[in-house]
N, C-alpha and C positions, 0 to 999 in steps of 0.2 A: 504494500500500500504506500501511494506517493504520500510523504509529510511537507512539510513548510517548503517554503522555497526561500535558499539563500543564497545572499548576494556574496562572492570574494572579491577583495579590495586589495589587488598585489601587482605590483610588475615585475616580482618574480615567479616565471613560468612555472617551474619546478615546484615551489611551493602553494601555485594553485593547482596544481595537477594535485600533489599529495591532499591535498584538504577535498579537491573534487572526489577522487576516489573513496578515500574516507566518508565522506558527508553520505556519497550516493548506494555506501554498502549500504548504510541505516537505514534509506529510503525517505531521505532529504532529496530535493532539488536542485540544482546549483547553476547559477550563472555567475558571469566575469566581467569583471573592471580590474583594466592597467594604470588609469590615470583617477584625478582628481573630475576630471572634467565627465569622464566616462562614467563614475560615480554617481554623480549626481544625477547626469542623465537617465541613466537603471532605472535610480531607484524613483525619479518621476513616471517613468514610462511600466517598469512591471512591479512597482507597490511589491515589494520582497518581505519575507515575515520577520527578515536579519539580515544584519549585516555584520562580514567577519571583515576586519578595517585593518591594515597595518598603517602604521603613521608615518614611513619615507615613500612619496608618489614622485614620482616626476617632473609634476605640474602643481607641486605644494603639498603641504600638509595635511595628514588625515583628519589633524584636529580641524582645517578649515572645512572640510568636510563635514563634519559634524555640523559646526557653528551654521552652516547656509541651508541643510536639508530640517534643521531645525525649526527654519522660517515656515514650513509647510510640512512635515512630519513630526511622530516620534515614533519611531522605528525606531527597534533597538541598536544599538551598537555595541559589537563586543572587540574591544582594541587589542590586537597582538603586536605585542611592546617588548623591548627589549630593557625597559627602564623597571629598576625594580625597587627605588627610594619609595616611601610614603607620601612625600611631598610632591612627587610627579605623577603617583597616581590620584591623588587630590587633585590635581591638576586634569589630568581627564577625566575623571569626573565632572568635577566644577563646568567643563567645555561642552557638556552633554553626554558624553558616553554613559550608557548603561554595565558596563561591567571592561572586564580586562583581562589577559593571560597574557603572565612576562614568562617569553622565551628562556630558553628552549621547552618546550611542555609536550606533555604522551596526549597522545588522542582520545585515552579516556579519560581526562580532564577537561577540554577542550568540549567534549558530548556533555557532558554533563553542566558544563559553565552555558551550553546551548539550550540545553532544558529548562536549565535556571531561566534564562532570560523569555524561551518562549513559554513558562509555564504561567499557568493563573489557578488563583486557588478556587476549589468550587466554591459556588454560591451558595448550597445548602451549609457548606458549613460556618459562615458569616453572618454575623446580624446587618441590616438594613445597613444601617451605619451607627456611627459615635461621633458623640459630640459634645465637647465641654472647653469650658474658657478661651473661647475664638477660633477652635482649631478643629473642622471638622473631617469626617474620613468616611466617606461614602465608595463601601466596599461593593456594591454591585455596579460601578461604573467606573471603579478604579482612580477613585478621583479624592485629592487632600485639599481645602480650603482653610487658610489661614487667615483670619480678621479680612473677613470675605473676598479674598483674594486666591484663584488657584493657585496652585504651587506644584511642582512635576517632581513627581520620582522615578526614580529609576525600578524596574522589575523587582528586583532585587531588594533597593529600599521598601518596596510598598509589603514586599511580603514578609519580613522583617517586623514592620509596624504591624502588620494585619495577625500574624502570632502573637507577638507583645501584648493587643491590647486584646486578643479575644485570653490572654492569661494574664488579665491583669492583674497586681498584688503579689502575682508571685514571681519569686527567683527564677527565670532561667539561666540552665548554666551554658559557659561558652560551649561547651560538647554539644548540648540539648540541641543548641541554635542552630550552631555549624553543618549538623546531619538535616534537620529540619531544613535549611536553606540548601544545601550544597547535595545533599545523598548520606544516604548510610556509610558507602564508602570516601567521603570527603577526606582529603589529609591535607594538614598544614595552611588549612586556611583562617587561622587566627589572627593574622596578619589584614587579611580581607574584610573580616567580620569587624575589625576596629576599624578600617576605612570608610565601610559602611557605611557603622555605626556615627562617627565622627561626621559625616557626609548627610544625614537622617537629621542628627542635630541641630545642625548649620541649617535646615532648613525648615520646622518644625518648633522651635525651641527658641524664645525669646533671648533667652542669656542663653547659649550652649555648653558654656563653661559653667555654669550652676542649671542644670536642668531641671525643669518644671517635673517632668512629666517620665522622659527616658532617663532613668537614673540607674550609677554603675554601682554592682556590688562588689568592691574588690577583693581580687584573685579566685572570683567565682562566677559572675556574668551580669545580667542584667533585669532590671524590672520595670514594670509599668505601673505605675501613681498616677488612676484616674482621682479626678478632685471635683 
């Protein structure tokens, strides 16, 4: 059975041959962009359900990629990065990317960072929505409003928040989360989960450095303080 259809963002041949063949065992789709300009094109013309982005093109930057198909999408973006500081994946993020995988990485990371971004949680197991002291989160439409202003998350953040608060009060821990978000077999994404996390804040959270509401238990995980 055909699944999603994904867009590769390389002008290395070799490296979208490998991601084609991979993506198409699964029974993903796949089309190709070499450039920046080619990109953009696609992804007006066949609406792709992803896009897998590297950030050296020929004709500019992945991240300006991002910043222009943002004007008229949100498609996900999952960035293959060779950068693997905290501060420059805050950085793609902050640019719109939806998620990230720093080079070199196995292909079954890479499936599962794709699941992440195309998954959505069911609807039965979600209340209508929440909402309390200006910040509301309407889970059948996928949508965050902060002092009546939407506000965009990432796949990833929303499903993150959409855990949190249907457990709110209680402790989850960084394990609980990580599997919850990433798979059962997730490894070494502790790193990820405080990006997230840090990335969720900044955008939900009046003070982010004294948080209302996403509050850290330290060297244990995290809770949700509905008020």
């Amino acid at each position: 059975m055909v699944k999603d259809l994904i867009l590769l963002v390389d002008d290395d041949g070799a490296i979208r041959k490998m991601l084609r063949i991979a993506l198409e065992a699964k029974g993903y789709t796949t089309i190709e962009a070499v450039s920046k300009k080619d990109a953009i094109e696609s992804i007006a013309l066949n609406s792709p359900k992803l896009v897998l982005l590297d950030l050296q093109l020929p004709d500019g930057s992945g991240l300006d990629v991002i910043k222009e198909v943002r004007a008229f999408s949100e498609i996900p973006f999952l960035v293959l990065s060779v950068m693997n500081a905290e501060e420059d994946k805050v950085a793609l993020l902050d640019a719109g990317a939806d998620d990230y995988i720093t080079k070199p990485f196995s292909m079954g990371e890479l499936l599962a960072r794709i699941r992440t971004a195309l998954r959505r949680l069911p609807v039965e197991e979600t209340p209508a929505n929440w909402d309390s002291g200006g910040l509301v989160v309407d889970f059948l439409n996928y949508r965050v409003i902060k002092n009546q202003t939407q506000i965009r998350l990432t796949p990833t953040e929303f499903q993150i928040l959409t855990f949190l608060i249907k457990n709110s009060g209680k402790v989850i821990t960084h394990e609980v989360l990580i599997k919850k978000i990433w798979g059962e077999q997730a490894l070494n994404e502790m790193n990820s989960l405080r990006v997230h996390i840090t990335q969720l804040r900044k955008k939900i959270e009046d003070s982010p450095s004294d948080p209302r509401w996403l509050v850290t238990e330290p060297g244990i995980g995290y809770r949700w303080v509905s008020h």
